[in-house]
Backbone as CSV, one residue per row, in Angstrom:
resi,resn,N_x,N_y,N_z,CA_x,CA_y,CA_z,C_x,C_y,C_z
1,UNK,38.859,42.835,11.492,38.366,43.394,12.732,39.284,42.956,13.874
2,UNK,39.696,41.830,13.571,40.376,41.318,14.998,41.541,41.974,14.904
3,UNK,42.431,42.457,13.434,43.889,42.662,13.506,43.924,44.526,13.926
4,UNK,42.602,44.561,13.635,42.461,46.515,13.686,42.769,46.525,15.475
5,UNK,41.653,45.820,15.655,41.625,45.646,17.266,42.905,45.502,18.039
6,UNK,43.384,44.094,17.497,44.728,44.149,18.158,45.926,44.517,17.963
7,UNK,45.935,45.407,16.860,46.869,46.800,16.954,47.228,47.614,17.697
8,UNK,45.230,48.128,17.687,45.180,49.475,19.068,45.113,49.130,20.395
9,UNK,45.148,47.761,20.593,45.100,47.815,22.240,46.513,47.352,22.317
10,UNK,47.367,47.112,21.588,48.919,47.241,21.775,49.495,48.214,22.074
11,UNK,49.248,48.965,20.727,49.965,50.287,20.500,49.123,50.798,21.526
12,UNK,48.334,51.128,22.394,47.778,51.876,23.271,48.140,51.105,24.656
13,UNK,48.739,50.058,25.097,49.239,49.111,26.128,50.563,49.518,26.273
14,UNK,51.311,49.618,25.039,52.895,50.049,24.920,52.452,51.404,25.223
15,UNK,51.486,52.138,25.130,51.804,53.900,25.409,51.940,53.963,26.810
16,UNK,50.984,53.021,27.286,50.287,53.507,28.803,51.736,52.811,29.730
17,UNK,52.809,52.670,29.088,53.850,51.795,29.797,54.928,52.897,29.937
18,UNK,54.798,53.762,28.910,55.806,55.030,29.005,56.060,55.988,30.231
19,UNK,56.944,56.514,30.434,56.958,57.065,31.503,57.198,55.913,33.252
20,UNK,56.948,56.867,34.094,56.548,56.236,35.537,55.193,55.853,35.693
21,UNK,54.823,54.795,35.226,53.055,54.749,35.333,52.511,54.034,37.026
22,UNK,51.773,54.395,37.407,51.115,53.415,38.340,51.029,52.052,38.401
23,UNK,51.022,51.426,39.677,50.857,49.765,39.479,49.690,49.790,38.633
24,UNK,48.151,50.322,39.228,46.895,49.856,38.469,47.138,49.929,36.951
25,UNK,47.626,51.227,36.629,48.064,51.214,34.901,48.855,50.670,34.182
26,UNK,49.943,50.559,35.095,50.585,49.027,34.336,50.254,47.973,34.145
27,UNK,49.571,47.439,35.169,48.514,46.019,34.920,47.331,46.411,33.595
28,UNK,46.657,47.268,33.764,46.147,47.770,32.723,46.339,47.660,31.387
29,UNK,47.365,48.315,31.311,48.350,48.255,29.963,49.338,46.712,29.955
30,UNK,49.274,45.946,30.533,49.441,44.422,30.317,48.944,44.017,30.058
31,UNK,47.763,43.992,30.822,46.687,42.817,30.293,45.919,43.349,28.357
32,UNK,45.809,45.000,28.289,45.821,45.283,26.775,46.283,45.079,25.971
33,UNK,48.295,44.943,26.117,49.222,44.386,25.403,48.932,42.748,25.220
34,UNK,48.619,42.169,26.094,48.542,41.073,26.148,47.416,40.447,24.774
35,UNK,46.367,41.110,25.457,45.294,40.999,24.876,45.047,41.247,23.291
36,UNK,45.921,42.312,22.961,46.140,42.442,21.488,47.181,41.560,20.666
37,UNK,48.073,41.085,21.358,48.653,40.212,21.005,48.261,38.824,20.759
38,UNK,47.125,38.605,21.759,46.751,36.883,21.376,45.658,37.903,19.996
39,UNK,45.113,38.867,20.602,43.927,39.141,18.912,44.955,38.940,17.504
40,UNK,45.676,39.714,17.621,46.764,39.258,15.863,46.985,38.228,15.769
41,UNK,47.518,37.443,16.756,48.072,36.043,17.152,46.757,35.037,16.287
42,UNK,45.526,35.099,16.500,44.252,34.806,16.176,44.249,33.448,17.706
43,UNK,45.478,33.471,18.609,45.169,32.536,19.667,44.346,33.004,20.814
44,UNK,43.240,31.845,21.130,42.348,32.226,22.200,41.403,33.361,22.232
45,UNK,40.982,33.348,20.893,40.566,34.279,20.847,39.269,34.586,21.132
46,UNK,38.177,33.770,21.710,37.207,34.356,22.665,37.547,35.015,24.016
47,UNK,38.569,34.215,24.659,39.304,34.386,25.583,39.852,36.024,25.693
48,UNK,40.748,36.286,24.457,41.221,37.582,24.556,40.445,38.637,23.903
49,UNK,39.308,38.699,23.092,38.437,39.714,23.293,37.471,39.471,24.427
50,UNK,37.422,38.699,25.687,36.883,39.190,26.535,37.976,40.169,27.412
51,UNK,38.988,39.421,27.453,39.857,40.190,28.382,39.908,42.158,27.628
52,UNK,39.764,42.058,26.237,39.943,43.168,25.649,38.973,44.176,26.209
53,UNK,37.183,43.260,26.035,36.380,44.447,26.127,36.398,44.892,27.712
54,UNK,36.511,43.754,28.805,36.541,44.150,30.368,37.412,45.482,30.502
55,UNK,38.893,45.034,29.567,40.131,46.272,30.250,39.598,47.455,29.301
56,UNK,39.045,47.423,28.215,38.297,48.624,27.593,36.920,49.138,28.491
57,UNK,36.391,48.461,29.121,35.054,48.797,29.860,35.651,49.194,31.467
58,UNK,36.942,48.855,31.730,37.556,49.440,32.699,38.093,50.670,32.729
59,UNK,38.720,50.829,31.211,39.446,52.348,30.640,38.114,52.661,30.721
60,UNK,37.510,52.780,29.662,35.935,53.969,29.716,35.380,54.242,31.063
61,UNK,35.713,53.719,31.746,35.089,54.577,33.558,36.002,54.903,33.918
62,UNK,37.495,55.311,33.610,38.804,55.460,34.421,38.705,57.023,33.938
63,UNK,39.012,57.973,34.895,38.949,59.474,34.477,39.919,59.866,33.271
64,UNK,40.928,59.485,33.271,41.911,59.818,32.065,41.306,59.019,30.748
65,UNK,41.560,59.846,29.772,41.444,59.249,28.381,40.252,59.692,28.036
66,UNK,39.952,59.281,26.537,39.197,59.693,25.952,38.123,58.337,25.954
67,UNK,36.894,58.349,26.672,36.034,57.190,26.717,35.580,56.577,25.472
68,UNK,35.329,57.198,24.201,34.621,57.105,22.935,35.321,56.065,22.639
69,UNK,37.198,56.334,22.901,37.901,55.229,22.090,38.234,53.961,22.601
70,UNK,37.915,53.670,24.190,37.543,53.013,24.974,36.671,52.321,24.802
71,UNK,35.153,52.754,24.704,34.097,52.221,24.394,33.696,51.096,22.937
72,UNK,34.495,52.250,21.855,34.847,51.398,20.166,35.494,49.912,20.753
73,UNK,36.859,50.131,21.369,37.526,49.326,21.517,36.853,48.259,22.411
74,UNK,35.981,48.215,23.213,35.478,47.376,23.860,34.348,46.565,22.976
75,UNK,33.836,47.128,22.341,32.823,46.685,21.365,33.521,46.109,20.350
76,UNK,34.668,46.594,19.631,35.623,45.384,18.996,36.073,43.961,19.539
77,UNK,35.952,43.831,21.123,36.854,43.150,21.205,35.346,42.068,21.819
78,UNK,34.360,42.708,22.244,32.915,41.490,22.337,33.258,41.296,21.276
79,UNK,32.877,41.995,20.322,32.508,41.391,18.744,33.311,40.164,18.167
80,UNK,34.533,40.532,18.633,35.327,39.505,17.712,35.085,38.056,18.790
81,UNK,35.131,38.414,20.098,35.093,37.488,21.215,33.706,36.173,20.309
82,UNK,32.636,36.935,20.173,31.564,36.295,19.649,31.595,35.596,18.413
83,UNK,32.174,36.361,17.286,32.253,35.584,16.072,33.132,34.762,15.928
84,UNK,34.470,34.883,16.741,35.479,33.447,16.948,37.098,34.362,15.857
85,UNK,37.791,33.639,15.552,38.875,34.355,14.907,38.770,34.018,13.534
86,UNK,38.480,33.702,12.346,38.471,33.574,11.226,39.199,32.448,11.187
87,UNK,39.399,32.870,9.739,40.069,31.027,8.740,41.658,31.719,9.063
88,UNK,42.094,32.499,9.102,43.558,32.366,9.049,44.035,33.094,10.817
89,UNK,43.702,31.945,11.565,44.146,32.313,12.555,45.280,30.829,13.289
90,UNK,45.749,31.208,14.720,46.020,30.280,15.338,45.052,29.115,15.721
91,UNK,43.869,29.502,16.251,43.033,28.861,16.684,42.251,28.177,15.380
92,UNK,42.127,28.427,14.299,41.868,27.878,13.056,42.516,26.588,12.898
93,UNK,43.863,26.581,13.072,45.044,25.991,12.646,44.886,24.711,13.725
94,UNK,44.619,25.106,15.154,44.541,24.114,16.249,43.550,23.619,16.206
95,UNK,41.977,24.530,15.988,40.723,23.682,16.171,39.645,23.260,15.222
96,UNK,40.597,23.693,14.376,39.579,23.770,12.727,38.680,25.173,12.951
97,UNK,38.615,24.978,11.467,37.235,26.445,11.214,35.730,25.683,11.478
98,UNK,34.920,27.001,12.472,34.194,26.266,13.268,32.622,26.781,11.765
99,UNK,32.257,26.254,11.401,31.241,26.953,10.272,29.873,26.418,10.891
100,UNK,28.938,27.236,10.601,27.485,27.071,10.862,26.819,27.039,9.824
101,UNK,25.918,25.733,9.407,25.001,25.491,8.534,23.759,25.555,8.774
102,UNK,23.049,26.405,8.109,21.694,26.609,8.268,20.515,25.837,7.614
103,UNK,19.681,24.658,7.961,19.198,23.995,6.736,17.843,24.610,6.551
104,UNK,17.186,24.415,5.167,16.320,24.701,4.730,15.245,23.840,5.881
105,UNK,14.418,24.122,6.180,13.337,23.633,6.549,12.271,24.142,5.785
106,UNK,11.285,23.060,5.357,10.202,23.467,4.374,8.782,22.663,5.436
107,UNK,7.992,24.014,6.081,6.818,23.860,6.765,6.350,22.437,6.170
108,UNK,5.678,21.763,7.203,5.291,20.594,7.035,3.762,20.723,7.501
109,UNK,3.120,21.970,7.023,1.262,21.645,7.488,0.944,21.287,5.995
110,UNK,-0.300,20.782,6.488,-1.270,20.233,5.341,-1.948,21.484,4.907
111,UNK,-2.289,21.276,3.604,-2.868,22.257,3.111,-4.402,22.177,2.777
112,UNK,-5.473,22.376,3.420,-6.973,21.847,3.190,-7.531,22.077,1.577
């Protein structure tokens, strides 16, 4: 999920750079490039799926483009923001794999 993610907000950061673009769209398309790059990277990666879903929740209200793929992409990039980057990332490597253990708890009422 994280490497799908930070594919398309590359390859869609490098598009929006083509041509004569606007200041706002160039920043735009930086901070996406950017942003897909720490996602593959697996560095900072709460960090850069927030930055992902904001500049995706910024594209989806911007008149150009297609919002649907905007919207996916913003919801990729909470998602991954939330679950953290996996076992084979940068941030793995720097902070350890962060795992959650769930313990059994067995009700403790009396039974009459």
């Amino acid at each position: 999920m994280r490497l799908v993610a930070g594919f398309i907000l590359g390859d869609l950061g490098i598009i929006g750079l083509r041509g004569v673009p606007r200041l706002g769209r160039v920043t735009v398309s930086v901070l996406a490039t950017t942003a897909g790059i720490l996602l593959i990277a697996g560095l900072w990666t709460p960090i850069a799926g927030a930055l992902a879903a904001g500049v995706e929740l910024w594209c989806a209200f911007s008149p150009r483009g297609d919002p649907l793929t905007h919207v996916l992409l913003g919801t990729l990039g909470a998602a991954v923001a939330l679950v953290g980057p996996g076992a084979w990332s940068v941030d793995a490597r720097l902070f350890g794999w962060k795992r959650i253990k769930i313990r059994n708890q067995k009700s403790h009422r009396e039974d009459p």
